[in-house]
N, C-alpha and C positions, 0 to 999 in steps of 0.2 A: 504493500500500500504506500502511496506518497504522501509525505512529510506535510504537502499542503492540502490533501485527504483528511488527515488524522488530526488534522488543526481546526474543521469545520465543525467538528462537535462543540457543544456546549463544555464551557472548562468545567472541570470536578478534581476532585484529586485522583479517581479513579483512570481519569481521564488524560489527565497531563501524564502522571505517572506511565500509563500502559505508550505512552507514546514514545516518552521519553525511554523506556524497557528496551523498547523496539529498535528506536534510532543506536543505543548501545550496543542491543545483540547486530546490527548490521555494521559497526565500526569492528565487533570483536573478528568477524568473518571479512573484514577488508570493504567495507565501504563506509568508511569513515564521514563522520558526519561537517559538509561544507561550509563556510561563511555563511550562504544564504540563507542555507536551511536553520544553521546554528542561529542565526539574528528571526528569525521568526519563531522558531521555539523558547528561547530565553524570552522575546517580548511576550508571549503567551504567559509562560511560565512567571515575569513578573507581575501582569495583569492579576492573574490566581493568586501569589504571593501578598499582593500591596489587599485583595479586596478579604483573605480569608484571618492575616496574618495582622491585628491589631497593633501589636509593638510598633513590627514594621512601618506599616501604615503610616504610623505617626510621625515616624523617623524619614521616610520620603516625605510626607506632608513640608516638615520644617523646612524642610530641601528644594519646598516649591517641584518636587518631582511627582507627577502621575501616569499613569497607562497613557492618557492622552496627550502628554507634554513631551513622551517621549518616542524616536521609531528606529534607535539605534541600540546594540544590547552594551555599545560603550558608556552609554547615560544614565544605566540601572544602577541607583543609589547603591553604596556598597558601606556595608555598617561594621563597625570597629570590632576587632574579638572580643574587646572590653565586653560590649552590650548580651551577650549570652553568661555573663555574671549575674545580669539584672534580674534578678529571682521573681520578683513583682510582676514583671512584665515580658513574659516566656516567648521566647523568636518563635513561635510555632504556628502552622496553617491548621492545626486542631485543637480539642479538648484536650488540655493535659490527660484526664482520666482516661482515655484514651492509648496511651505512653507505655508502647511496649519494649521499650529501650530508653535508658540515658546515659549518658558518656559522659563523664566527668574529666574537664584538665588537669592536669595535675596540678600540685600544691601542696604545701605545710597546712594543718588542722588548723593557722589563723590566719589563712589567705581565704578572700570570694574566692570560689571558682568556677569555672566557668559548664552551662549544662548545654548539653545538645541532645533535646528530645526526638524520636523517633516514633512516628505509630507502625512503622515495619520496616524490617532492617533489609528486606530482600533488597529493594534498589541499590544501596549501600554497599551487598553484598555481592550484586549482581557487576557495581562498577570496579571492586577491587578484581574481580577473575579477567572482567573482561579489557580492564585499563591492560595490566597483563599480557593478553595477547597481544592487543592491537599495537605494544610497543615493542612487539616481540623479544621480550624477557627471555631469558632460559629458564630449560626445563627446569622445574622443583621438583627432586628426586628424595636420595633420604637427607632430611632435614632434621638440624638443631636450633632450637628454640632457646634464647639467654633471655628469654622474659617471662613470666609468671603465665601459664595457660588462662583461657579465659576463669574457669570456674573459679579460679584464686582471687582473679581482678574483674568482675564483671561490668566493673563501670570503665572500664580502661578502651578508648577504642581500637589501640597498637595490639593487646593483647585480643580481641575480638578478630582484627584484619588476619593477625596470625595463626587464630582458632581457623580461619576463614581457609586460609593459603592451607594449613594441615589438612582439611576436610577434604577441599576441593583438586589442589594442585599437588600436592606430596606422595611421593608413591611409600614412604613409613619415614614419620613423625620421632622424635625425641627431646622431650621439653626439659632443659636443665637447669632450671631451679625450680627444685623443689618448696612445701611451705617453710622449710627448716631457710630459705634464704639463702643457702649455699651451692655453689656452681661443681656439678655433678660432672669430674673429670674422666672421670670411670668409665663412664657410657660414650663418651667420645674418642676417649684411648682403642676402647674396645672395639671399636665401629671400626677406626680408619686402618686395624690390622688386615682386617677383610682387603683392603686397595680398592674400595667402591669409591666415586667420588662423592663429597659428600657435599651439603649447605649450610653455611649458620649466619641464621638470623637474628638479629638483635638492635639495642639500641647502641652507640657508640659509649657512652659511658656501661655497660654491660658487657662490652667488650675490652675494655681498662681491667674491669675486674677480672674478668679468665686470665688477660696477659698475669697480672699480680698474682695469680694463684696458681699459674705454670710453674712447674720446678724447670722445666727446662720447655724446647719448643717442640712444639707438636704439628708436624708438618702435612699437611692435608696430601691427600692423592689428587694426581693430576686428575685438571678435569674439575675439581670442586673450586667452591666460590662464597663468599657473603655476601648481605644486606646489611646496611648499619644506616639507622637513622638516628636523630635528634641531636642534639649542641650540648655544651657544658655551660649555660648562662645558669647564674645560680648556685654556683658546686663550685670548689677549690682547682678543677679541673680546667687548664687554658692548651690546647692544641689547636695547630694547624691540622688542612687535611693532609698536607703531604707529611706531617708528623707521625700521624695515626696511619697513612697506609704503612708507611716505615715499620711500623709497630705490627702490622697484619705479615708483613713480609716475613720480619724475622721471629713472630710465635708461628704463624701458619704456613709460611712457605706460599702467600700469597702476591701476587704483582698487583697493580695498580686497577690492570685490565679486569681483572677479576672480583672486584670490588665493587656494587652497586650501592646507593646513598639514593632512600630513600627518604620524600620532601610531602608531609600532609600535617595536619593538624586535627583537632576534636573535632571543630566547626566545621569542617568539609567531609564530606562524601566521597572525594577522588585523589589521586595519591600521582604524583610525579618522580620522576627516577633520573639520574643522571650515575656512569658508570666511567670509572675512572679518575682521573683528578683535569682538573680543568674543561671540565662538558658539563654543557647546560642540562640541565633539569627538563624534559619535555614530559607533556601530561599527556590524556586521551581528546580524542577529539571532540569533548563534549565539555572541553573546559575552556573556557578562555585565560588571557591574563592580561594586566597593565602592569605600567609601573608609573608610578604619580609622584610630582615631588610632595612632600609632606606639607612643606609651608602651603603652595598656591593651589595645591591637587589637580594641579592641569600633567598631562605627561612628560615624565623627564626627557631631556633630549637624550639624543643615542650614543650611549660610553656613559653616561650620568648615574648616579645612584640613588634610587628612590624605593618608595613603600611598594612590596609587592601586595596587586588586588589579583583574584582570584575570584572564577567566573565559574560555578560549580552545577551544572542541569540535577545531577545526582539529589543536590537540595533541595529537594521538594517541599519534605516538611518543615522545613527553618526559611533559612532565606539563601539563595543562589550566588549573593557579593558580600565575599568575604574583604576586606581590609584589613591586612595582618601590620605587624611593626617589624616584619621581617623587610632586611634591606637587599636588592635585586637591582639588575642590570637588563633591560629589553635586548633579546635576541635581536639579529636581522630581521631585517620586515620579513614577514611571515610568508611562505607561499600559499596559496588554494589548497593543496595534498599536502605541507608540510603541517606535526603538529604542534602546540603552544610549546614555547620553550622561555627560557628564560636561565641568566647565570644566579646564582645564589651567593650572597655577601655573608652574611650573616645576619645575624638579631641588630635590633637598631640599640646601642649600648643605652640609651635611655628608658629602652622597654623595661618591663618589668618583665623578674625570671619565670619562665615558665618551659612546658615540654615533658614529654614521655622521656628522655632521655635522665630528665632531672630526678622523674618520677622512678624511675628501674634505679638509678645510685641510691635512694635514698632506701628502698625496699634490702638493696644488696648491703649497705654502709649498717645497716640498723643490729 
């Protein structure tokens, strides 16, 4: 069916959703979803968000922004991470009662934090498999887990994405921390005598911690690789990345090449990857991105460094424009078939700390 077919229904959440399902499962098989159709589904998608999503609402209101005032999906109000703190006034297009999920950021027990409601996780779960393919990832085979399985951390979304990859992508699973906190060497030792190749997934600062608990290095079989996401803002921990591949090389016998860095947050649905050191972060084709300077919010120019915004379809039940305080770099202008990319700086040092990466040290340090 086409995209401007599937648009003529009355919006619902049933509605936008099942469309938006669609245009995914046809990126994950190679037909990636194009500007055009991208800029009429997101303006669909904010029409539903601005009339269902009261917080919202208000927050375009101030902004002088509505369904009507705008026909571009670069216009679509894009509201601070801050705002899913606001416990009062819930980013959601439903009934909280409703709320068959919430994710929580991480934090110390006297920080807000930040919730991201869900009334069904399938979309969520449906864009981490299929982001996956469509950027053509390698295989997950047998996999190590350096973060807490879902059932431990059910409010964590890093630890959910990871339930996700084990279910769906892993041909056999191994989660090494246990409730006891401690990084289960055994089971890793034991694996890589086999010579299968193997995967470990984790946060970067979860990966500090195996290096420190190595007696000596443990060198993977060819063929194997990581994922490491999150930053050390927050934590005594300050590395480059070309520090921490160093550090992959000589506990793991891993290169540069072999090393993926994964780039998401609570507030989003859809997860970006860049692989190696120095390569931009490119998402699925259902995401967009800016990058805006902070003062004027108009777009930085090119080489500049400004706040990455992030253009999420996946968000259905919250809201689709995120505005992080992460600092980024616009790729080349973008082609028709190429997808969103972007360089990643880091955290803006004025943000305030946050991250799964902060959240796994402190569960490991405890």
């Amino acid at each position: 069916m086409r995209i401007s077919q599937l648009l003529s229904i009355v919006i619902t959440h049933t509605s936008i959703s099942e469309t938006i399902k669609e245009c995914i499962a046809q990126a994950s098989n190679g037909k990636p979803l194009h500007e055009r159709d991208f800029n009429n589904l997101a303006l669909e998608l904010f029409t539903y968000q601005y009339r269902e999503n009261s917080a919202y609402k208000n927050f375009c209101d101030a902004h002088d922004k509505t369904p009507e005032s705008i026909n571009h999906w670069h216009d679509i109000p894009a509201v601070p991470t801050d705002a899913f703190k606001a416990e009062s006034f819930p980013l959601t297009t439903f009934p909280l009662k409703d709320t068959e999920k919430t994710f929580l950021t991480s934090g110390t027990t006297t920080e807000s934090r930040g919730r991201h409601h869900f009334r069904s996780t399938k979309l969520y779960e449906q864009s981490i498999i299929s982001a996956w393919r469509e950027l053509n990832l390698p295989n997950v085979y047998s996999s190590f887990f350096l973060i807490p399985p879902p059932h431990q951390s059910p409010q964590s979304s890093l630890s959910h994405m990871m339930g996700v990859f084990s279910d769906q992508l892993a041909d056999q699973s191994t989660w090494l921390i246990p409730e006891s906190g401690s990084i289960d060497l055994n089971s890793l030792t034991n694996s890589i005598k086999e010579k299968q190749a193997v995967v470990l997934l984790g946060t970067a600062l979860s990966f500090l911690h195996l290096f420190d608990s190595m007696k000596s290095p443990i060198i993977l079989p060819e063929g194997s690789w990581a994922m490491e996401t999150g930053g050390y803002k927050g934590t005594h921990h300050q590395l480059s990345k070309s520090e921490l591949h160093q550090l992959f090389n000589t506990n793991l016998g891993l290169h540069s090449d072999s090393i993926i860095n994964e780039y998401s947050m609570t507030e989003l649905s859809s997860q970006f990857y860049s692989r190696g050191l120095n390569c931009a972060h490119k998402g699925p084709s259902w995401t967009r991105i800016r990058v805006i300077d902070p003062i004027t919010n108009t777009d930085a120019k090119p080489g500049e460094l400004g706040h990455l915004v992030i253009y999420d379809l996946a968000n259905v039940d919250s809201v689709m424009a995120i505005r992080t305080q992460d600092l980024a770099m616009q790729s080349q202008t973008r082609l028709e078939h190429e997808n969103p990319s972007f360089k990643l700086i880091g955290r803006d040092p004025s943000a305030l700390p946050r991250g799964c990466s902060r959240s796994s040290d402190e569960s490991l340090s405890s």
